[in-house]
mmCIF file as gemmi writes it, N, C-alpha and C atoms, coordinates in Angstrom:
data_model
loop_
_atom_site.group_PDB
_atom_site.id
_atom_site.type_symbol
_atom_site.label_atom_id
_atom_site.label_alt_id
_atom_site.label_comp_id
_atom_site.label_asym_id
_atom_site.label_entity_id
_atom_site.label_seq_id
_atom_site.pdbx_PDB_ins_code
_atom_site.Cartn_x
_atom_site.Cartn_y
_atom_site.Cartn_z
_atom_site.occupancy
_atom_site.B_iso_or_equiv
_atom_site.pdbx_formal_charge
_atom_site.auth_seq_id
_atom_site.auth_asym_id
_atom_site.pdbx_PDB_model_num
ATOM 1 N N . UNK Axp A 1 ? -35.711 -68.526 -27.812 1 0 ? 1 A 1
ATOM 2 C CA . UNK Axp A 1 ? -34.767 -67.636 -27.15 1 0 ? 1 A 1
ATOM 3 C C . UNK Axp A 1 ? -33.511 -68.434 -26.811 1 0 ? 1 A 1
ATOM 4 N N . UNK Axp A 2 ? -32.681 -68.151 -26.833 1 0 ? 2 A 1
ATOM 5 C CA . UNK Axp A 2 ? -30.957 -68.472 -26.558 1 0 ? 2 A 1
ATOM 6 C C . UNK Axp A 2 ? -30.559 -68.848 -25.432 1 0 ? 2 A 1
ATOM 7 N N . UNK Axp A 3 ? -29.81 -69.362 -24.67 1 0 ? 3 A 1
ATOM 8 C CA . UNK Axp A 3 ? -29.278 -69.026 -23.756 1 0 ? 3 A 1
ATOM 9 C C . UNK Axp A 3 ? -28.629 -68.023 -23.166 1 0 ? 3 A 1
ATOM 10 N N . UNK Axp A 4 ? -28.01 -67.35 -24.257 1 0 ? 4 A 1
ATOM 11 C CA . UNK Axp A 4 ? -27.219 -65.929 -24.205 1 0 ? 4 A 1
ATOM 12 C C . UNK Axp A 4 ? -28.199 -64.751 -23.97 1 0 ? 4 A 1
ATOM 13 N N . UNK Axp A 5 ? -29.332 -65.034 -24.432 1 0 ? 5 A 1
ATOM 14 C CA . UNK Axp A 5 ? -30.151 -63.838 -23.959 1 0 ? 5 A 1
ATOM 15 C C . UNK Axp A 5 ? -30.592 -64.23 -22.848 1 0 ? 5 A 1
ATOM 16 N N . UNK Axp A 6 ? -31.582 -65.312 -22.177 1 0 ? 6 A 1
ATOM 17 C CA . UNK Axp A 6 ? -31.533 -65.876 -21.058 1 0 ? 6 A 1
ATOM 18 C C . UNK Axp A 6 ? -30.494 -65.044 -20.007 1 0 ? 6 A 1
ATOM 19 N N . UNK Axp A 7 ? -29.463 -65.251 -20.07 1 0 ? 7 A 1
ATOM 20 C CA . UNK Axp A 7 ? -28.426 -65.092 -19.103 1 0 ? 7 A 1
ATOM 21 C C . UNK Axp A 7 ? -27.867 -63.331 -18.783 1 0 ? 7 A 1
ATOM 22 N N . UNK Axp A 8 ? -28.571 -62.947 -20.026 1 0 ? 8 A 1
ATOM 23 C CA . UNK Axp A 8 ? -28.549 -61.447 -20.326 1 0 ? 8 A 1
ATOM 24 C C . UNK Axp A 8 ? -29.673 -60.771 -19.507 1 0 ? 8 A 1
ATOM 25 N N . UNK Axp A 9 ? -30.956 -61.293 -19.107 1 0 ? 9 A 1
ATOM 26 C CA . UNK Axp A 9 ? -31.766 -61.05 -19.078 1 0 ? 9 A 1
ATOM 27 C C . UNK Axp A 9 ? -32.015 -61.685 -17.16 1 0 ? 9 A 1
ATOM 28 N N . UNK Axp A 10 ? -31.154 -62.665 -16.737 1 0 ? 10 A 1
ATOM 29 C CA . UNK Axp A 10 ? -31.039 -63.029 -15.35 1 0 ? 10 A 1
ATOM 30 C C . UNK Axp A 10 ? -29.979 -61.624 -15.15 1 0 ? 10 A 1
ATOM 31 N N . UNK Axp A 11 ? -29.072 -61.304 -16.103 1 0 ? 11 A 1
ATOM 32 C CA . UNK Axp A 11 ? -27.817 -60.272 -15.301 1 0 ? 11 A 1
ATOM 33 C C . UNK Axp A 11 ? -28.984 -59.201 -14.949 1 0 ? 11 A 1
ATOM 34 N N . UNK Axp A 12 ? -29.177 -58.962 -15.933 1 0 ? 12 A 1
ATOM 35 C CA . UNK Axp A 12 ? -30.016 -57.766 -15.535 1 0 ? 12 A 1
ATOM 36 C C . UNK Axp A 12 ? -31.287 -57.395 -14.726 1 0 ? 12 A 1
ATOM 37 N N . UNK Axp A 13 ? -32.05 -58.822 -14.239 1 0 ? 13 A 1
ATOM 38 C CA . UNK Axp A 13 ? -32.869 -58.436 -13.295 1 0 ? 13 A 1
ATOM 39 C C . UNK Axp A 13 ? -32.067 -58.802 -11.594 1 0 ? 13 A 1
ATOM 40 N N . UNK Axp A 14 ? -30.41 -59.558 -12.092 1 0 ? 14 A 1
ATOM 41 C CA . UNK Axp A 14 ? -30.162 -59.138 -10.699 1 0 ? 14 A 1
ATOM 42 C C . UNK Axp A 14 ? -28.962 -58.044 -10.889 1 0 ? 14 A 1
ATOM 43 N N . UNK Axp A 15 ? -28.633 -56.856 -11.42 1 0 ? 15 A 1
ATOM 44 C CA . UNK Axp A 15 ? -28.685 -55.529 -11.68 1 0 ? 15 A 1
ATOM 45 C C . UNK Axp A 15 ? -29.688 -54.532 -10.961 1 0 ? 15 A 1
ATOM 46 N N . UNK Axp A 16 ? -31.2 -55.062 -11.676 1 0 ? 16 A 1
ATOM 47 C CA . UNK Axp A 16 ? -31.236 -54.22 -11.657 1 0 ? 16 A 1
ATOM 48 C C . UNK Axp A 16 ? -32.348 -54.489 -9.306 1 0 ? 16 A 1
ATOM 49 N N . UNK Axp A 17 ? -32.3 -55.862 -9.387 1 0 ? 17 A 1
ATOM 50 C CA . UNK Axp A 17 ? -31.969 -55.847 -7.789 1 0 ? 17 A 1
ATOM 51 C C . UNK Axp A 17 ? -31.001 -55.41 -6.873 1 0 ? 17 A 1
ATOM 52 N N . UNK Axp A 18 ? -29.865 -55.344 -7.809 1 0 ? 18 A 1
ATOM 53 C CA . UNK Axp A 18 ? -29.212 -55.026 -6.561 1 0 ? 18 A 1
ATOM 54 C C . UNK Axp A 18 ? -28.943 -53.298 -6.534 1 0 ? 18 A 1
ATOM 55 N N . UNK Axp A 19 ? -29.456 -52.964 -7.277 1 0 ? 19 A 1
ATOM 56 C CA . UNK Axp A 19 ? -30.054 -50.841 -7.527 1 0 ? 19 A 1
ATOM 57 C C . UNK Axp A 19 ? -30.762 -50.773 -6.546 1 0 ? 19 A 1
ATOM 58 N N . UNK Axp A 20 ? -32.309 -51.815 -6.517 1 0 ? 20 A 1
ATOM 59 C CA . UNK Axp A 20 ? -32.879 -51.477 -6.255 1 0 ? 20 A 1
ATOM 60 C C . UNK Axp A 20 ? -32.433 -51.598 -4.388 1 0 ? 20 A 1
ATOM 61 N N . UNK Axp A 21 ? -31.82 -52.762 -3.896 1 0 ? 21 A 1
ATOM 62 C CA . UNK Axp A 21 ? -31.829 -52.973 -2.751 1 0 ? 21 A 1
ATOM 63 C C . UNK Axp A 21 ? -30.471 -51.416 -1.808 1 0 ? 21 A 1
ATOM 64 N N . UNK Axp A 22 ? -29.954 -50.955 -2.54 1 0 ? 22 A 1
ATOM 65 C CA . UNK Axp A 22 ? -28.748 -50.161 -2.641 1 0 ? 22 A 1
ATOM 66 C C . UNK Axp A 22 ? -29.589 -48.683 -2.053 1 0 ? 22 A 1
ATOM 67 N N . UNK Axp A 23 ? -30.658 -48.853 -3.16 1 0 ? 23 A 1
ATOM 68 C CA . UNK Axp A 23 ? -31.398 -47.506 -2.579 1 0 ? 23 A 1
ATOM 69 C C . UNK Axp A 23 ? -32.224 -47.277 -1.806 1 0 ? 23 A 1
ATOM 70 N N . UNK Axp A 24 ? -32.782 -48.507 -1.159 1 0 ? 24 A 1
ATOM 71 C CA . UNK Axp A 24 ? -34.144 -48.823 -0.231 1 0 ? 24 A 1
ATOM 72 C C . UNK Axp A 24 ? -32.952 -48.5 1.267 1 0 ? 24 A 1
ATOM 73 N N . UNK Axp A 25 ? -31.332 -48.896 1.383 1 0 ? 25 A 1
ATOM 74 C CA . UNK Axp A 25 ? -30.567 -48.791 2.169 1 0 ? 25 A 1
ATOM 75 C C . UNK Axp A 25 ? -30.365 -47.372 2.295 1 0 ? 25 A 1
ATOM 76 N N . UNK Axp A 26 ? -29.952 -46.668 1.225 1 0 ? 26 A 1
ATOM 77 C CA . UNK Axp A 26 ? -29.215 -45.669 1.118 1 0 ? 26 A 1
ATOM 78 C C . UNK Axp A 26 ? -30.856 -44.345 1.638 1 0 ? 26 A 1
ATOM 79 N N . UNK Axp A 27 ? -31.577 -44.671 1.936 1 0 ? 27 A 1
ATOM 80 C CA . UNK Axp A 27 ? -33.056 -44.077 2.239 1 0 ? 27 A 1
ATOM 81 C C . UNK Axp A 27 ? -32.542 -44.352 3.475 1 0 ? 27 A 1
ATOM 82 N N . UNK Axp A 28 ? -32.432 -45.691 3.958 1 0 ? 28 A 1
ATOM 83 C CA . UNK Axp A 28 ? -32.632 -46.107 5.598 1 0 ? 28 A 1
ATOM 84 C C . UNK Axp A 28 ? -31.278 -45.075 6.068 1 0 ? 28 A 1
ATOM 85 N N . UNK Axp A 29 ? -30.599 -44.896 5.52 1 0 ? 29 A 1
ATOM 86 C CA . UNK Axp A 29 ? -28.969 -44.531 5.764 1 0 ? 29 A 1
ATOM 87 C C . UNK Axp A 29 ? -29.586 -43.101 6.343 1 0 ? 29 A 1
ATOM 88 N N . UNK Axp A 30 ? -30.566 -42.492 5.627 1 0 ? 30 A 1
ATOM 89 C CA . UNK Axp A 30 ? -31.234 -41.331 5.972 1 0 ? 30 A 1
ATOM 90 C C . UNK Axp A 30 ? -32.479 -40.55 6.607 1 0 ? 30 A 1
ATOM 91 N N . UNK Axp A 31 ? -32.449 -42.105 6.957 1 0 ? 31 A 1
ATOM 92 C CA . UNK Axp A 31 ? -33.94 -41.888 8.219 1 0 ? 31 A 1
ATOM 93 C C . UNK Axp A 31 ? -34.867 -41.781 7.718 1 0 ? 31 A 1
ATOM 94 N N . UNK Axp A 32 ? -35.283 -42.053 6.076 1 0 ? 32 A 1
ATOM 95 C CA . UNK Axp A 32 ? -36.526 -42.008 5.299 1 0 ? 32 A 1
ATOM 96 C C . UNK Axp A 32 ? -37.5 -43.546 5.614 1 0 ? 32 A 1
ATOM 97 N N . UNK Axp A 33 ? -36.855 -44.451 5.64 1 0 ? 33 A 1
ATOM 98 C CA . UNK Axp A 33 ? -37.756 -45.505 5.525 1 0 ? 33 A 1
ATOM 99 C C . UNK Axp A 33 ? -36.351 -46.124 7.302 1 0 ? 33 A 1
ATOM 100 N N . UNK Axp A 34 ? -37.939 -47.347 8.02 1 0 ? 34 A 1
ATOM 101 C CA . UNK Axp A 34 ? -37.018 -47.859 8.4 1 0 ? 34 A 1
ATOM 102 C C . UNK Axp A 34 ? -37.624 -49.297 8.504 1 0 ? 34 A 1
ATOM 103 N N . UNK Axp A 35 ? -36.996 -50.644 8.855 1 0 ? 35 A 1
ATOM 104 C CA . UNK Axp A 35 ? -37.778 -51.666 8.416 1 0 ? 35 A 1
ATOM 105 C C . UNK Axp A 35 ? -38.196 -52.578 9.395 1 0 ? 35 A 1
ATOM 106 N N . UNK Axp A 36 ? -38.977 -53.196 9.236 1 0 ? 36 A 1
ATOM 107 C CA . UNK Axp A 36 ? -39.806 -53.773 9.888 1 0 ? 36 A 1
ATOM 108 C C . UNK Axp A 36 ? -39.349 -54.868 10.265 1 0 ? 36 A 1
ATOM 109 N N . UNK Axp A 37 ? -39.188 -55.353 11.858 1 0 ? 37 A 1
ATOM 110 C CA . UNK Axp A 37 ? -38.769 -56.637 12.445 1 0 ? 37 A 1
ATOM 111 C C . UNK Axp A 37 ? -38.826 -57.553 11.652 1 0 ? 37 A 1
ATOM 112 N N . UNK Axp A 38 ? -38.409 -58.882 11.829 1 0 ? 38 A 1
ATOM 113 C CA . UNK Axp A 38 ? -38.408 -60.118 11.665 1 0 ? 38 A 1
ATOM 114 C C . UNK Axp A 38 ? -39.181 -60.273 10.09 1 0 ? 38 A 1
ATOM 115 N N . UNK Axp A 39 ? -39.28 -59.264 9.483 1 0 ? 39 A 1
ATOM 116 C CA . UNK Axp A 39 ? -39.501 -59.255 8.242 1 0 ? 39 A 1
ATOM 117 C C . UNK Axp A 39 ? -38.533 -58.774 6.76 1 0 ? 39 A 1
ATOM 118 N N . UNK Axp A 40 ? -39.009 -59.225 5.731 1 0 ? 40 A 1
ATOM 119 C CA . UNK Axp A 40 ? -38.217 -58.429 4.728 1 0 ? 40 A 1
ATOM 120 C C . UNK Axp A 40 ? -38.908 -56.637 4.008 1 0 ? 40 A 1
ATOM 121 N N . UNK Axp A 41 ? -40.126 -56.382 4.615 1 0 ? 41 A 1
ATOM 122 C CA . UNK Axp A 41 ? -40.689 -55.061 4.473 1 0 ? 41 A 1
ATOM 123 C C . UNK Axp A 41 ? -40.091 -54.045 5.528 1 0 ? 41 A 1
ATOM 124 N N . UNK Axp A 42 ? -40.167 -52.44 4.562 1 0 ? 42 A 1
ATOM 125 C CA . UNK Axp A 42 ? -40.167 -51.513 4.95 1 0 ? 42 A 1
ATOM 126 C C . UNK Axp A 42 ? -40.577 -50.464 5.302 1 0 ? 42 A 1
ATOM 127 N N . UNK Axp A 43 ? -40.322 -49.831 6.075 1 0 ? 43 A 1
ATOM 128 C CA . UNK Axp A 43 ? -41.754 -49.052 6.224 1 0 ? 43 A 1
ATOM 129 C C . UNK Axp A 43 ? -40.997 -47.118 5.856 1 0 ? 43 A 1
ATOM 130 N N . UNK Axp A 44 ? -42.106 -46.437 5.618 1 0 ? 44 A 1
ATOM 131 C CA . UNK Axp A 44 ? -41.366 -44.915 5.501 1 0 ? 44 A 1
ATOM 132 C C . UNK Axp A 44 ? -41.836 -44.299 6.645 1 0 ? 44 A 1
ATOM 133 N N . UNK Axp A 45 ? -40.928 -43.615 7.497 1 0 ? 45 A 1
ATOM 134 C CA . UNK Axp A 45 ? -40.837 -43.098 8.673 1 0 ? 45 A 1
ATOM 135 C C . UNK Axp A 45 ? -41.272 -41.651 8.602 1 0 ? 45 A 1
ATOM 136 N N . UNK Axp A 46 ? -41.821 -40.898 9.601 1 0 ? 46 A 1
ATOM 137 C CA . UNK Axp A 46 ? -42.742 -39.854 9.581 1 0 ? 46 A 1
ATOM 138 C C . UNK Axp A 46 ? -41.684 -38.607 8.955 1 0 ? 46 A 1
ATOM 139 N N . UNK Axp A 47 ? -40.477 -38.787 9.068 1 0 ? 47 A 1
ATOM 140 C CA . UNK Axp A 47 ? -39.417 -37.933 8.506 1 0 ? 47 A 1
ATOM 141 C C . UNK Axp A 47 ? -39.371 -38.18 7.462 1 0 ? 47 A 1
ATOM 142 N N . UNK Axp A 48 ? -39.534 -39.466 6.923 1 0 ? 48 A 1
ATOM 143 C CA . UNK Axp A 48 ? -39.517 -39.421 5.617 1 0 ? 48 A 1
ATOM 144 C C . UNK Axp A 48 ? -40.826 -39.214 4.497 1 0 ? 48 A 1
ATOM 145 N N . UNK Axp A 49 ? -41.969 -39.408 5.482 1 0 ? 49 A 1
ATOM 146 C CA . UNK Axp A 49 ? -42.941 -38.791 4.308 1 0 ? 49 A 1
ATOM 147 C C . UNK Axp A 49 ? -43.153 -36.976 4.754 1 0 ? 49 A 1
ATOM 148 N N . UNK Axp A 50 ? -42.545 -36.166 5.347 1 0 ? 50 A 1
ATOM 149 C CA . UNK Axp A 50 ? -42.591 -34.907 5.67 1 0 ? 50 A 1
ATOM 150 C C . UNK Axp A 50 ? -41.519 -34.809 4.31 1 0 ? 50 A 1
ATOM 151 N N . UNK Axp A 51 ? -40.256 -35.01 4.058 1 0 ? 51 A 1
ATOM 152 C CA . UNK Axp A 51 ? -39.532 -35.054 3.092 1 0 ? 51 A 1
ATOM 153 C C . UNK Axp A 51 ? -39.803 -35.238 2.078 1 0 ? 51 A 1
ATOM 154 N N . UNK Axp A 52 ? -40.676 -36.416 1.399 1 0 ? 52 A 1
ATOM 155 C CA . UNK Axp A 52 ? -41.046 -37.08 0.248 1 0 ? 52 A 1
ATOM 156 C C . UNK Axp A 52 ? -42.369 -36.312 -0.526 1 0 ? 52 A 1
ATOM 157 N N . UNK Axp A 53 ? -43.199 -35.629 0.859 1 0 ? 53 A 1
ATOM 158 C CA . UNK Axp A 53 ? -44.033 -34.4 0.553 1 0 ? 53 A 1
ATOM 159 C C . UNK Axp A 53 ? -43.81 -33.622 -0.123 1 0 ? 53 A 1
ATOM 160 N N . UNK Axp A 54 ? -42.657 -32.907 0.874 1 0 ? 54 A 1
ATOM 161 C CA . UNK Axp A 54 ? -42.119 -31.493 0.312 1 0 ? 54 A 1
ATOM 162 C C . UNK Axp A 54 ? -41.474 -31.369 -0.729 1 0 ? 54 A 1
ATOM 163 N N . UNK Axp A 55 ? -40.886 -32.949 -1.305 1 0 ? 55 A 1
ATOM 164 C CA . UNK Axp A 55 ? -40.453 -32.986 -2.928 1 0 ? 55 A 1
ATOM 165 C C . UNK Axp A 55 ? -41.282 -32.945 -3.56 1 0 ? 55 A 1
ATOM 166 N N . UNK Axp A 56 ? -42.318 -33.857 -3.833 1 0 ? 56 A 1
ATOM 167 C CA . UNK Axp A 56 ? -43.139 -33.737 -4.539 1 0 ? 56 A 1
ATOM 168 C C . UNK Axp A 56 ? -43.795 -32.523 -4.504 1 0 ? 56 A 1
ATOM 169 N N . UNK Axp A 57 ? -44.003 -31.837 -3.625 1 0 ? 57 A 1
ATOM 170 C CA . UNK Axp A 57 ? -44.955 -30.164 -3.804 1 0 ? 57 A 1
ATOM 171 C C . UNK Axp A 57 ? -43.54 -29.578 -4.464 1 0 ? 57 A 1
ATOM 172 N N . UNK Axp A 58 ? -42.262 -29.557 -4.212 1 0 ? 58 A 1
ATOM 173 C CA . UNK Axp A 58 ? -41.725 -28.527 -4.873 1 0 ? 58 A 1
ATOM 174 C C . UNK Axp A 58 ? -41.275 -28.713 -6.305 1 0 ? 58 A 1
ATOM 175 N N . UNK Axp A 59 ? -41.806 -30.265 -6.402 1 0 ? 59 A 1
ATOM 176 C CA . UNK Axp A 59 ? -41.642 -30.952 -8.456 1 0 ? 59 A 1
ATOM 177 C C . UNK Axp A 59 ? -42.985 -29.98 -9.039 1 0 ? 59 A 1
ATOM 178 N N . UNK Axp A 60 ? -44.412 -30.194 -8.285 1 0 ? 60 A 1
ATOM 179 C CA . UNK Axp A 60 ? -45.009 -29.934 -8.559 1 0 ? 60 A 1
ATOM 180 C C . UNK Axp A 60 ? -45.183 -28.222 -9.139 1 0 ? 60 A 1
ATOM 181 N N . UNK Axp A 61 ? -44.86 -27.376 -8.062 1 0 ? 61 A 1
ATOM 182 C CA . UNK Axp A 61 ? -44.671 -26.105 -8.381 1 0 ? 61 A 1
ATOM 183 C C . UNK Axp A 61 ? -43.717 -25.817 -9.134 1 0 ? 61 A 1
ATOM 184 N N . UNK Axp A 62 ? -42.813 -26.32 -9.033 1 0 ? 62 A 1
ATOM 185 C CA . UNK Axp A 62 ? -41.517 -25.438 -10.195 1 0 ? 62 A 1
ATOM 186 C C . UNK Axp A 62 ? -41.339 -26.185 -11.266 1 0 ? 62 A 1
ATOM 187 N N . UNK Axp A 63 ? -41.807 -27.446 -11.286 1 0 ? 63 A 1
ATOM 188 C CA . UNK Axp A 63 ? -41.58 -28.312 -12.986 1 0 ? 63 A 1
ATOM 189 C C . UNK Axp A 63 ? -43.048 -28.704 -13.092 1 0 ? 63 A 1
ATOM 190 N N . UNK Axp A 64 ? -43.998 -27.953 -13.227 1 0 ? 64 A 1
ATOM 191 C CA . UNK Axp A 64 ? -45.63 -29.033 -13.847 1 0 ? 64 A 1
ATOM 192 C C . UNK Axp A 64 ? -45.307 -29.288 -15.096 1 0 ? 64 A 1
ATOM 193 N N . UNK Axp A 65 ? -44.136 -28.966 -15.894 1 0 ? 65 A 1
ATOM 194 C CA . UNK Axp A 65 ? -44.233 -29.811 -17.155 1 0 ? 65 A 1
ATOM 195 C C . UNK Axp A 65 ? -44.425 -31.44 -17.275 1 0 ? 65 A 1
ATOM 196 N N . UNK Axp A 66 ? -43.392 -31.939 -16.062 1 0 ? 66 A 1
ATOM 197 C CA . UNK Axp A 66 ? -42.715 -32.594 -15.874 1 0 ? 66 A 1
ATOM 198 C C . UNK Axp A 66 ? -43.964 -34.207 -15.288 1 0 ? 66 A 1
């Protein structure tokens, strides 16, 4: 393997970290998850699994293709 792919392949797992850290925020931004002291874990807040429920039941009923 190359260096060029190497370096292709660091962009993109910190890409696709910094998606991921963007949306774990953009949740907290909305009272879905909130995180845990003196740690780097998060936790999902009772608003947010009442929410995360009611998506999934309404994927479930109106898209079972899916």
């Amino acid at each position: 393997m190359s260096d060029g792919a190497r370096q292709g392949q660091v962009l993109d797992s910190d890409i696709q970290a910094e998606y991921a850290t963007a949306l774990v925020f953009r949740l907290h931004v909305y009272g879905l998850v909130a995180k845990i002291l003196r740690s780097r874990r998060w936790r999902v807040t009772a608003f947010g699994h009442r929410v995360m429920s009611a998506s999934v039941r309404l994927r479930q009923l109106h898209f079972p293709a899916f």
